[in-house]
N, C-alpha and C positions, 0 to 999 in steps of 0.2 A: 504494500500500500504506500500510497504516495502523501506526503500532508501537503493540503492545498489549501493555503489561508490569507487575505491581504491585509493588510496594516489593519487597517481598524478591526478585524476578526482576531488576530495575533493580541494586538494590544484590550479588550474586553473581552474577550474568551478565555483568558488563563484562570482557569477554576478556580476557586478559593475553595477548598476543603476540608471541614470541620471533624477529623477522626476521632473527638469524642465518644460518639454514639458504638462505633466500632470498640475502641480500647475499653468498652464498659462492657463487651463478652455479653449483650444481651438479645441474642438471633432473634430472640421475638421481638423487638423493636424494628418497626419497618424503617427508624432511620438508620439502623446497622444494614441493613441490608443495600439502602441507598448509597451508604461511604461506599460499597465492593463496587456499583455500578457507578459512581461518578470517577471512581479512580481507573478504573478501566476508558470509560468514554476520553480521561484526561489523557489519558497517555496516547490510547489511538491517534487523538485529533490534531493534538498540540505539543505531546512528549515531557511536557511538565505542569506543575503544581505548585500553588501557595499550598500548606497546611496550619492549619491552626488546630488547636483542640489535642497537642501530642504530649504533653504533659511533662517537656521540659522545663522546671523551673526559669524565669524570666529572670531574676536576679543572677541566676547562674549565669546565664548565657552574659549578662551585663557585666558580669564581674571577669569574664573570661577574656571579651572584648577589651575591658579595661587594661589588665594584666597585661596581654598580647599587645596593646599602642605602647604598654611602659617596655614592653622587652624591645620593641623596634625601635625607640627614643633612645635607646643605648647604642653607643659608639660603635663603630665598625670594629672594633679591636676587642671591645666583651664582645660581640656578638660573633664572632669570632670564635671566640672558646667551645662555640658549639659544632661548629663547623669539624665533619670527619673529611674533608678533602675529597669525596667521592661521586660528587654530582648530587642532582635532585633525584627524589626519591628512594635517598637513605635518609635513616633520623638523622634530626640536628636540623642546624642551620643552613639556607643555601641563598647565600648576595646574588646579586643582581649578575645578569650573563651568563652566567651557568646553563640556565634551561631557555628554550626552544623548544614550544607543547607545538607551532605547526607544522614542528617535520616529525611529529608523530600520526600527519596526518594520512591514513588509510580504513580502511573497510577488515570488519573484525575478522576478513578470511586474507588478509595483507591487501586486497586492491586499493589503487591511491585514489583518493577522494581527489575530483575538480575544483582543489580549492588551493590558494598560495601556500607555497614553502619554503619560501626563502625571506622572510622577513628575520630580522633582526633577533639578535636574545630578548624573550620576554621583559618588559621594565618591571619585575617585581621581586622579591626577596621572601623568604618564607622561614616556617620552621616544622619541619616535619614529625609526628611523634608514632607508634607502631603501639603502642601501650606493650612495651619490652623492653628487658634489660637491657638493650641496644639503645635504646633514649638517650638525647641529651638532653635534660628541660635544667638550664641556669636559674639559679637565685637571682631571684628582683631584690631590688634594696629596699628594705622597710617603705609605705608613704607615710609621710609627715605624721605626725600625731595631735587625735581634733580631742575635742571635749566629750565626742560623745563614742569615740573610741574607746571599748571596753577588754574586745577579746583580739588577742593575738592574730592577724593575719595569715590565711591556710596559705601555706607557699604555691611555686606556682605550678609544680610538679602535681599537687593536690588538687588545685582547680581544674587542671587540665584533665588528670585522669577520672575525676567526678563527673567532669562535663562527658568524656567518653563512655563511662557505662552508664548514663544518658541517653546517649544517642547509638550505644549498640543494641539497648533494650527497645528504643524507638524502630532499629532498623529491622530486629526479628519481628515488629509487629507489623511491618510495611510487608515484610517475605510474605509472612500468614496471609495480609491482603490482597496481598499483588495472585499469592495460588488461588482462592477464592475468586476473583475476577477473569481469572484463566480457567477456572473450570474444573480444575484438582483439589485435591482434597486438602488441607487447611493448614495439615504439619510437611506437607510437598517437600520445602525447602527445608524443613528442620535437620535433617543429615548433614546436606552440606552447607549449612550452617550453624555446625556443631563445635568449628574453628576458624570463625570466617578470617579473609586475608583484609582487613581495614586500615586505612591509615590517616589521620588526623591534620591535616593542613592549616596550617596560619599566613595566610596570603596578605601580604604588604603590599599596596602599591605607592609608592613613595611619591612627592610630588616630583611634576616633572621639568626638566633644566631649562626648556624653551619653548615659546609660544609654536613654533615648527614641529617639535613633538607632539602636540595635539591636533595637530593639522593633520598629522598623517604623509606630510611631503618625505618625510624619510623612512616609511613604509612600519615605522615603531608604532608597534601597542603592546599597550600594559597586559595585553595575554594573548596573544595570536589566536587564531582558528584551528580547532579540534575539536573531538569527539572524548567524551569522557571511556574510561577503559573500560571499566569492571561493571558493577552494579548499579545500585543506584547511588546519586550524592546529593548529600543532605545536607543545603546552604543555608548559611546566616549572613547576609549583607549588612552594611552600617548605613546605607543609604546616600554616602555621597557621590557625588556625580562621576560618570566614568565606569558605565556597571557594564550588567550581564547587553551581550546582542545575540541575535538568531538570528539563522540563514535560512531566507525563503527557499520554496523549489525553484523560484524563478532567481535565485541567485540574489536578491537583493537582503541586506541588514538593515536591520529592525533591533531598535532598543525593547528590551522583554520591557513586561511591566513591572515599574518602582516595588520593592518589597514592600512587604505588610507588617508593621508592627506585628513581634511576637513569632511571626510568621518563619517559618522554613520553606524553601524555594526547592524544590525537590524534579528530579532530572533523570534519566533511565540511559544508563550505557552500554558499549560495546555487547556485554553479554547475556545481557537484559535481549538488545536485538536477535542474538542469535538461538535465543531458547524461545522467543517466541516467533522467528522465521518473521522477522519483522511488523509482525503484527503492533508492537511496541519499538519505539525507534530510539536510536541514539545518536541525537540532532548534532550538528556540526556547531559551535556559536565559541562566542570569544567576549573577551572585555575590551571594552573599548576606550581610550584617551578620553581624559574630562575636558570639558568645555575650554579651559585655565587652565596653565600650568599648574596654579598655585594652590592646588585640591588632593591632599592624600586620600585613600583607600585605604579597609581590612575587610577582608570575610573570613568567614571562619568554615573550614570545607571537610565532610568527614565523607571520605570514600568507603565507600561497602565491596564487596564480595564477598564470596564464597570461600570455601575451605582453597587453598591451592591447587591441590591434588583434583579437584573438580574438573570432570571432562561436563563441557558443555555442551549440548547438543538439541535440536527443536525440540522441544516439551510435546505432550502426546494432546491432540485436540487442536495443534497450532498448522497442521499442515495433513493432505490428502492429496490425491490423486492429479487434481489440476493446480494444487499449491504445493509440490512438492519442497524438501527441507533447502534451501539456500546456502546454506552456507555447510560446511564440513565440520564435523566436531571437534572442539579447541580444548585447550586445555588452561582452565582459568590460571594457575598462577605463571603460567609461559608465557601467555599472552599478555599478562602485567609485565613482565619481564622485558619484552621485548618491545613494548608501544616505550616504557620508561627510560630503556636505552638508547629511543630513536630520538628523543625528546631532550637529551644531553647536549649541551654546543662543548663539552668536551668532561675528560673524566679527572682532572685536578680544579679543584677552585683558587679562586685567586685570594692570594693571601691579604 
């Protein structure tokens, strides 16, 4: 299937959905039933989601965001400390030039998508976490002390890994939904998703050096064009200018719509596509340059999958005799492996 939408259908058609009704486990409520069919309808049409209603604490997330502007306000030289030398997509820290997500651009069985690959290193900086002994997460420095500060500060190692069993308990209940709306039975995904492969992203985009950088005449954006790898990801935007775009069929970019308070931005990847034979898509899009230089960026990005060892392959009810399977069966943690590698502008960072 093809998604065919123009600006005004794109920009008012991205669902807003309330998965209350669903996480409250009550089938006899006909609004449970309605979350399985709007999430379905969202994905066919559009490929993403607002959700509200997923029960991650709001302060958390506020306090995560917090944290995360004070780690990037520190000098290149802490920030630094976290840095293992090995490119993006190992824990730690990775400066700016490192990665290039649009020469990871291809199709989840390697054909290259029609879309630019030679743009520049991404302008962003990050800090990657695995929730594993291989983390880096550095000490913040105390903040200042109010009046109405009473208990000690959870460091930042605590916040971060708080916020992730958060949103891994969020993401087993999106699996549950997402089999439901497919047509399987409810624990589908529960196997492999027994050790899923996830990984925790703090995306900086810093401001940037020249009014020409935002213009685009030097072919720089703050995150080039790709396709998400794995499963699904589960965004928090801050809402400053310079956000999420999507690629029409007819090849034209489109600013998604501004996030929703509260809200998570929710997205279906590489293998999300190939287990449902594209019935579900995993849209091409990028972020794009702010209006000004003079506008930072953060989002907060929690990638999902599967166990590694996961062969992926059409799901059963997704294909038949005139929609045979599409693609060949993959093997989820290779194909992280390999999209991550492509994605490298080289495998030391700079000191």
């Amino acid at each position: 299937e093809t998604l065919i939408f123009s600006r005004p259908e794109l920009m008012e058609s991205v669902p807003v959905i309330n998965l209350a009704p669903f996480l409250s486990g009550n089938t006899a409520d006909p609004a449970y039933t309605a979350v399985i069919h709007q999430w379905d309808t969202a994905l066919r049409t559009v490929g993403f989601a607002h959700i509200t209603g997923h029960g991650v604490p709001e302060q958390l997330i506020r306090t995560v965001h917090s944290m995360s502007k004070q780690f990037f306000s520190l000098s290149h030289e802490e920030k630094q400390k976290s840095n293992q030398q090995k490119g993006y997509g190992f824990a730690g820290y990775t400066p700016q030039g490192i990665e290039r997500v649009s020469a990871s651009q291809t199709t989840p069985d390697g054909q290259p998508l029609n879309t630019r690959t030679l743009r520049p290193a991404d302008a962003v900086e990050s800090l990657v976490l695995h929730h594993k002994p291989t983390d880096i997460i550095p000490s913040l420095p105390p903040p200042q002390p109010s009046e109405n500060q009473s208990d000690q500060q959870a460091s930042f190692q605590d916040v971060l890994y708080q916020y992730w069993t958060e949103l891994n308990t969020l993401m087993l209940s999106i699996m549950r939904l997402s089999a439901l709306a497919l047509g399987l039975m409810e624990d589908y995904f529960d196997k492999m998703y027994s050790d899923p492969d996830c990984a925790m992203r703090l995306a900086y985009y810093p401001k940037q050096q020249s009014q020409e950088d935002t213009t685009g005449t030097t072919e720089q954006l703050r995150y080039g064009e790709h396709t998400d790898y794995t499963g699904f990801t589960i965004l928090w935007q801050d809402g400053a200018p310079g956000g999420l775009e999507v690629k029409l069929p007819c090849g034209e970019w489109v600013p998604a719509p501004p996030p929703i308070p509260s809200a998570f931005t929710v997205n279906s990847g590489d293998l999300l596509e190939v287990w449902t034979n594209r019935k579900w898509l995993s849209n091409t899009h990028r972020v794009a340059n702010p209006p000004t230089p003079d506008t930072d960026r953060l989002s907060l990005v929690f990638f999902t999958g599967p166990n590694a060892d996961t062969i992926v392959e059409c799901l059963p009810g997704c294909s038949d005799s005139s929609n045979p399977p599409k693609f060949p069966p993959i093997s989820a943690g290779e194909h992280l492996k390999a999209k991550l590698a492509g994605s490298r502008v080289s495998k030391r960072s700079s000191a």
